[in-house]
C-alpha atoms as an extended CHARMM CRD file, in Angstrom:
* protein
*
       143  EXT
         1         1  UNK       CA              0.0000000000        0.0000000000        0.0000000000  PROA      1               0.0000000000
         2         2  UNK       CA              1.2850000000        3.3470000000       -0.7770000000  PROA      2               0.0000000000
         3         3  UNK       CA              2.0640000000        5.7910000000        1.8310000000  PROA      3               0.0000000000
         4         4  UNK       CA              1.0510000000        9.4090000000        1.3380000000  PROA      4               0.0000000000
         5         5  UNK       CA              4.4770000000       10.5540000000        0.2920000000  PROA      5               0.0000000000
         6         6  UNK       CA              4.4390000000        8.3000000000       -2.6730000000  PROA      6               0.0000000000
         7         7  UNK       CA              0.8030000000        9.2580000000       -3.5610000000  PROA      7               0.0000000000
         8         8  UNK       CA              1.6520000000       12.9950000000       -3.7890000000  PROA      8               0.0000000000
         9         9  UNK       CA              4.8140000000       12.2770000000       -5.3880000000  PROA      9               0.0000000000
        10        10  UNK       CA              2.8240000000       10.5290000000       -7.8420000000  PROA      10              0.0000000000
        11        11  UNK       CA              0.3540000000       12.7170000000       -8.3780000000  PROA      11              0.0000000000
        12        12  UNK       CA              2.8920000000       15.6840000000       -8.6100000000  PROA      12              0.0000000000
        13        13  UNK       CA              5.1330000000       13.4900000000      -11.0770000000  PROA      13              0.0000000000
        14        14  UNK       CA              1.5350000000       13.0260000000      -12.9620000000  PROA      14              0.0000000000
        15        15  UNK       CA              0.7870000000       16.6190000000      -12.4200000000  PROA      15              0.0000000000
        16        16  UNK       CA              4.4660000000       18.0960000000      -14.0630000000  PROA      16              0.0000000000
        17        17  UNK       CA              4.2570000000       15.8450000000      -17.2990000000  PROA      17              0.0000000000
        18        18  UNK       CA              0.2570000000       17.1690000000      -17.7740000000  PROA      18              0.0000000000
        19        19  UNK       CA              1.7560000000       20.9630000000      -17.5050000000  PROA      19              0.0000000000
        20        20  UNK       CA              4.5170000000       20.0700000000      -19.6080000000  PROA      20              0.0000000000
        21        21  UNK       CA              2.6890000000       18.6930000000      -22.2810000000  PROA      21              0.0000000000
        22        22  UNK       CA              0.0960000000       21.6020000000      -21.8700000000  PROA      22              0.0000000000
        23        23  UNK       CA              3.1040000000       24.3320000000      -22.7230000000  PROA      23              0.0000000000
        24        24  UNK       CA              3.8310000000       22.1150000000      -25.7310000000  PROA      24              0.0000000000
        25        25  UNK       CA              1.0310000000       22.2170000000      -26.7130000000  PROA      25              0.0000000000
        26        26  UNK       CA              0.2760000000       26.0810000000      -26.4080000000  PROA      26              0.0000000000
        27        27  UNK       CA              3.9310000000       26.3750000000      -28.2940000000  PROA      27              0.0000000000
        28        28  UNK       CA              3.1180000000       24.2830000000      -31.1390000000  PROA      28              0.0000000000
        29        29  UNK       CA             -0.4300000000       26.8060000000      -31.5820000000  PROA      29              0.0000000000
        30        30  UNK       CA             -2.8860000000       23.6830000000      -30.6690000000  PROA      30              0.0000000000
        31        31  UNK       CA             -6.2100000000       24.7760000000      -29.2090000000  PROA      31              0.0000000000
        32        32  UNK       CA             -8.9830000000       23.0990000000      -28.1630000000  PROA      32              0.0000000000
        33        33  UNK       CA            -12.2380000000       23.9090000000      -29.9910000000  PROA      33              0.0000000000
        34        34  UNK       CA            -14.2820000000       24.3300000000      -27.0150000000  PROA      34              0.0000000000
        35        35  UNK       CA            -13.4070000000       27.4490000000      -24.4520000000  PROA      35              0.0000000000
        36        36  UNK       CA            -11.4250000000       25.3620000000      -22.4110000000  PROA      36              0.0000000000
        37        37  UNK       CA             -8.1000000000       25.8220000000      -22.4540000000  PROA      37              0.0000000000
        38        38  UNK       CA             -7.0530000000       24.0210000000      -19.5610000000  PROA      38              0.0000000000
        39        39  UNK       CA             -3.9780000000       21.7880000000      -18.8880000000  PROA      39              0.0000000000
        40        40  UNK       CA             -5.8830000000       18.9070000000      -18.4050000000  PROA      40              0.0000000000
        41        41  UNK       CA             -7.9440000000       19.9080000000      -22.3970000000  PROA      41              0.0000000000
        42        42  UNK       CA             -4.7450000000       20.7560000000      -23.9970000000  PROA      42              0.0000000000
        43        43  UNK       CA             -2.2970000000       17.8780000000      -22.4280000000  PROA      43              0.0000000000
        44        44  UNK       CA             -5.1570000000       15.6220000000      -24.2360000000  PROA      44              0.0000000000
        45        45  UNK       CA             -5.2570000000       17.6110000000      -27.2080000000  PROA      45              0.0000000000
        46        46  UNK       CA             -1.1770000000       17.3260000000      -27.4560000000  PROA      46              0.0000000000
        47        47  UNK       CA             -1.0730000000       13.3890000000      -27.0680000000  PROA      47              0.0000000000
        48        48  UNK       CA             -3.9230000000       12.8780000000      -29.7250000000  PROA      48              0.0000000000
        49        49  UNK       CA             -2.0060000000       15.3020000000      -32.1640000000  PROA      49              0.0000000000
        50        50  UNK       CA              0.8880000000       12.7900000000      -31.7480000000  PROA      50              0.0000000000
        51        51  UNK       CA             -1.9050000000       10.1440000000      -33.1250000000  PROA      51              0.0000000000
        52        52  UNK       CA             -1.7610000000        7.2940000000      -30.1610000000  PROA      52              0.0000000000
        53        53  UNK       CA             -1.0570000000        4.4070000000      -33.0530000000  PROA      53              0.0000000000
        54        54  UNK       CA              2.4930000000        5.8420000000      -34.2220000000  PROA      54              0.0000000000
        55        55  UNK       CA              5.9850000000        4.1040000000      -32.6160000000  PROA      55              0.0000000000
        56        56  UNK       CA              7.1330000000        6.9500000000      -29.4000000000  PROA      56              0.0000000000
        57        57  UNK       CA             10.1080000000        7.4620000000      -31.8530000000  PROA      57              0.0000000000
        58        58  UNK       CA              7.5780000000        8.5260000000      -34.1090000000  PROA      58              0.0000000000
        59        59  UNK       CA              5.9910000000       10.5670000000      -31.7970000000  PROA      59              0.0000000000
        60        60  UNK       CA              8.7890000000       12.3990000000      -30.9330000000  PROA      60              0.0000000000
        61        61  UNK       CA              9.4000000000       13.2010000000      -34.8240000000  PROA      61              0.0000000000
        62        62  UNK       CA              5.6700000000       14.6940000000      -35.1020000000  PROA      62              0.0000000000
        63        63  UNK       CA              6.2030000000       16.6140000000      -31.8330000000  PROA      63              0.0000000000
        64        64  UNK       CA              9.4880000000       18.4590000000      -33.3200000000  PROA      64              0.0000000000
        65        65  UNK       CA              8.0370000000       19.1400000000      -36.6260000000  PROA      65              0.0000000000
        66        66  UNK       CA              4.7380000000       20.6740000000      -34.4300000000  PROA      66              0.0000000000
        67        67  UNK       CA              7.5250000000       22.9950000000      -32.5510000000  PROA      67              0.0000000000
        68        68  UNK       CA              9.6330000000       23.7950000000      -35.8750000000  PROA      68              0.0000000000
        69        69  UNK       CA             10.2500000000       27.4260000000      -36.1990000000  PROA      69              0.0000000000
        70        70  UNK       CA              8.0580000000       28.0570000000      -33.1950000000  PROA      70              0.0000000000
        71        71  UNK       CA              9.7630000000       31.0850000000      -30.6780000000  PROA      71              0.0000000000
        72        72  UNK       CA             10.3870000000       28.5650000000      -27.7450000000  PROA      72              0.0000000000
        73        73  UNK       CA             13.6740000000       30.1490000000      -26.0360000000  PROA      73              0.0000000000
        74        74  UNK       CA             16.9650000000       28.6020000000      -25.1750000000  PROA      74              0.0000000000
        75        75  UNK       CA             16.0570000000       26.3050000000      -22.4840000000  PROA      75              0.0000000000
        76        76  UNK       CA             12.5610000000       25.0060000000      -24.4880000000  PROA      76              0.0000000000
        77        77  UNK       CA             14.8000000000       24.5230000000      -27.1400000000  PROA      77              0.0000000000
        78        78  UNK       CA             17.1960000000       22.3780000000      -25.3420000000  PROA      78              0.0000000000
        79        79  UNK       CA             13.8710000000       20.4750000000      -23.8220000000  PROA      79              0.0000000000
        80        80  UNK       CA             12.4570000000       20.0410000000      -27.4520000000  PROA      80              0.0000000000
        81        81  UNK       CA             16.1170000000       18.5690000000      -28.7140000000  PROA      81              0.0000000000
        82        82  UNK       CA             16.6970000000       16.2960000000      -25.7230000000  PROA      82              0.0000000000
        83        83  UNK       CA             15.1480000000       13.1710000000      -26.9380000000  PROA      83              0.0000000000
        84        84  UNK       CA             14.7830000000       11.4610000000      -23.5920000000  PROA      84              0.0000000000
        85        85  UNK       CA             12.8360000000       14.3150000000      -22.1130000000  PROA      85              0.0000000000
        86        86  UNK       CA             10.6960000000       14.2610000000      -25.6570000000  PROA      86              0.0000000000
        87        87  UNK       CA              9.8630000000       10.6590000000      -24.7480000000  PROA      87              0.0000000000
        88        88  UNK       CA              8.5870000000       11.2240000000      -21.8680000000  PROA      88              0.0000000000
        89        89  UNK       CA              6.0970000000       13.5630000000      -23.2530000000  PROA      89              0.0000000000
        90        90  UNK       CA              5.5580000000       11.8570000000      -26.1180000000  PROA      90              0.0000000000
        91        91  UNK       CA              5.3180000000        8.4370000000      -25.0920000000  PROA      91              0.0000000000
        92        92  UNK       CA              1.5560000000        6.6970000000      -25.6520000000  PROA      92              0.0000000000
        93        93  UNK       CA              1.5830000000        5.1460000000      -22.0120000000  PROA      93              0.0000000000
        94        94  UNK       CA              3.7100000000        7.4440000000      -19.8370000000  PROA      94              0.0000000000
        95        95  UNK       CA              4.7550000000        6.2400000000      -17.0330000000  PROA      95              0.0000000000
        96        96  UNK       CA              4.2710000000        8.9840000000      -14.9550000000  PROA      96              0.0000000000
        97        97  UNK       CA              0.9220000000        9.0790000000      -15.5830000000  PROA      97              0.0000000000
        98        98  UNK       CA              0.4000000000        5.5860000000      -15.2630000000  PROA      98              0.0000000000
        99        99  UNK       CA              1.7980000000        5.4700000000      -11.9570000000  PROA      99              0.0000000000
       100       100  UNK       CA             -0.2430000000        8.7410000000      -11.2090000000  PROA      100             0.0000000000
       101       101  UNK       CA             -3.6900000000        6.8100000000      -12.5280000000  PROA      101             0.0000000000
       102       102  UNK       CA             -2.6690000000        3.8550000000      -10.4620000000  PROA      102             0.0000000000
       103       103  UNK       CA             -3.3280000000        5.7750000000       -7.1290000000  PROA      103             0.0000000000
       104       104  UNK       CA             -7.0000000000        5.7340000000       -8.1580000000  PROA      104             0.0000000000
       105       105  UNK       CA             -7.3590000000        2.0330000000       -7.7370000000  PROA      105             0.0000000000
       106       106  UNK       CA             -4.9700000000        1.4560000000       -4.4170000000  PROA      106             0.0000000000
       107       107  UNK       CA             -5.8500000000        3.6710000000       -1.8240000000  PROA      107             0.0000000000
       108       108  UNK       CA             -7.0540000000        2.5340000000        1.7170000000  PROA      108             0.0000000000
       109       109  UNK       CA            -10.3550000000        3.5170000000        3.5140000000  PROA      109             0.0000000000
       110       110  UNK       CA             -7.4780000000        4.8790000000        6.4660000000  PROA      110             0.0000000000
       111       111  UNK       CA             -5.9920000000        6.6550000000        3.8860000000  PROA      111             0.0000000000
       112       112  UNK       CA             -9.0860000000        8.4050000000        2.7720000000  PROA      112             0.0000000000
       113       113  UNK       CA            -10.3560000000        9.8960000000        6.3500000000  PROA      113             0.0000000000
       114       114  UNK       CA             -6.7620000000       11.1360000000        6.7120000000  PROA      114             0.0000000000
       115       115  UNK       CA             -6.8810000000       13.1030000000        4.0490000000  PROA      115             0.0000000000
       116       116  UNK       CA            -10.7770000000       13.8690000000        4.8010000000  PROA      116             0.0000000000
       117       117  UNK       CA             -9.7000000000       14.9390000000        8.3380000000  PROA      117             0.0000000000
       118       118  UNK       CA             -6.7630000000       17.1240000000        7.1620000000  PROA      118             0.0000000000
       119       119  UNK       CA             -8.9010000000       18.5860000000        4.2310000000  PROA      119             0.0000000000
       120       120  UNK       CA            -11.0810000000       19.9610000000        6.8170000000  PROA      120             0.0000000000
       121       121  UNK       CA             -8.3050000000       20.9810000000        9.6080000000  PROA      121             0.0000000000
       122       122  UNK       CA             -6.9880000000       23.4690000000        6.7340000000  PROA      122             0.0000000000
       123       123  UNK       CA            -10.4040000000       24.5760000000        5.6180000000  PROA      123             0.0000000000
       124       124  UNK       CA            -12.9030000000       24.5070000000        8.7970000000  PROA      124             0.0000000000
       125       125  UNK       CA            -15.7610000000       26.1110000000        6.7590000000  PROA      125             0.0000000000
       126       126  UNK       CA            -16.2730000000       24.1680000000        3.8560000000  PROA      126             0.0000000000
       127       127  UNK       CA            -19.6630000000       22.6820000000        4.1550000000  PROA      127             0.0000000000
       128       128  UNK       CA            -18.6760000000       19.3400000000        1.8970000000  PROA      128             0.0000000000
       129       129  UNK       CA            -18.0470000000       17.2210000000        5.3220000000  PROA      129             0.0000000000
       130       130  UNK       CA            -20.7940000000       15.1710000000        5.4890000000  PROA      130             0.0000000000
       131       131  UNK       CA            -21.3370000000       14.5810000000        1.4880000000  PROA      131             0.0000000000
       132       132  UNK       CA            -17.4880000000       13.5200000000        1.8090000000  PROA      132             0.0000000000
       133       133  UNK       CA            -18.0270000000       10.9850000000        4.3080000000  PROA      133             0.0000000000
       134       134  UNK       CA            -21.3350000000        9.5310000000        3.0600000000  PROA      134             0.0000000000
       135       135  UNK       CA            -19.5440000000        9.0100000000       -0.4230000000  PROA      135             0.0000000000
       136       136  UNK       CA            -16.6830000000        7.6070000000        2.1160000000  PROA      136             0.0000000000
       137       137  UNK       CA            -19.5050000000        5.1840000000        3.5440000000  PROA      137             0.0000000000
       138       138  UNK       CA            -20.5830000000        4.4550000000        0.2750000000  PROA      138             0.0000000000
       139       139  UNK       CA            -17.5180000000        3.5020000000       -1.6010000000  PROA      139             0.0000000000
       140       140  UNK       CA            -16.1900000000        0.9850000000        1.2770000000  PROA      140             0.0000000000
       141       141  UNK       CA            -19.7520000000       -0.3200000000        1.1980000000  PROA      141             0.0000000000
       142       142  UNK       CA            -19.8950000000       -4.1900000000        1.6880000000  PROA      142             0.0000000000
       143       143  UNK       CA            -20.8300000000       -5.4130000000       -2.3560000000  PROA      143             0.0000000000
């Protein structure tokens, strides 16, 4: 069972590579066609442009020819030519993000009202207590 360090590692890890391929995204002048732009919409919107069924190597050619003669600055630049950071933006099945998704399906109940009770030490007056704890109940339900 993961502790909570490695769960917000995870997520964090999970949470850089979204962001990262977000900024790609914006850089290579993808947009989503509805209004949101968020990193969640465009890190999507950059890993379908790669089209899922090409090789990562392929991926990684797509991605460059998206950034060619786009105004990324020195250090983007040296991001966009370093192909072992490209891979890990480019890949299909990141790892990152699969070790970020697996936290979904491997958390404890204990783990939950931890992070229940600690949600509401640092926010007293959020009303979302009991609906929190009833979908608590609910989810650790007996089948």
């Amino acid at each position: 069972m993961p502790q909570d360090e490695d769960v917000a590692d995870r997520i964090r890890l999970r949470n850089l590579l979204d962001h990262t391929q977000a900024w790609l995204a914006r850089k290579a002048g993808l947009v989503s066609t509805s209004e949101d732009q968020s990193t969640d919409v465009l890190s999507g919107l950059w890993r379908l442009s790669l089209e899922p069924e090409k090789s990562t190597w392929a991926r990684i050619q797509s991605a460059r020819n998206l950034l060619k003669g786009k105004d990324l600055g020195e250090v983007a630049q040296a991001f966009v030519d370093d192909t072992d950071a490209m891979q890990i933006v480019c890949e299909v099945r990141s790892r990152f993000r699969g070790r970020g998704n697996e936290i979904h399906r491997t958390l404890e109940l204990e783990q939950y009202k931890r992070s229940i009770d600690r949600f509401f030490e640092l926010n007293p007056y959020d009303d979302a207590q009991p609906f929190l704890l009833v979908m608590l109940d609910y989810t650790f339900a007996e089948p």
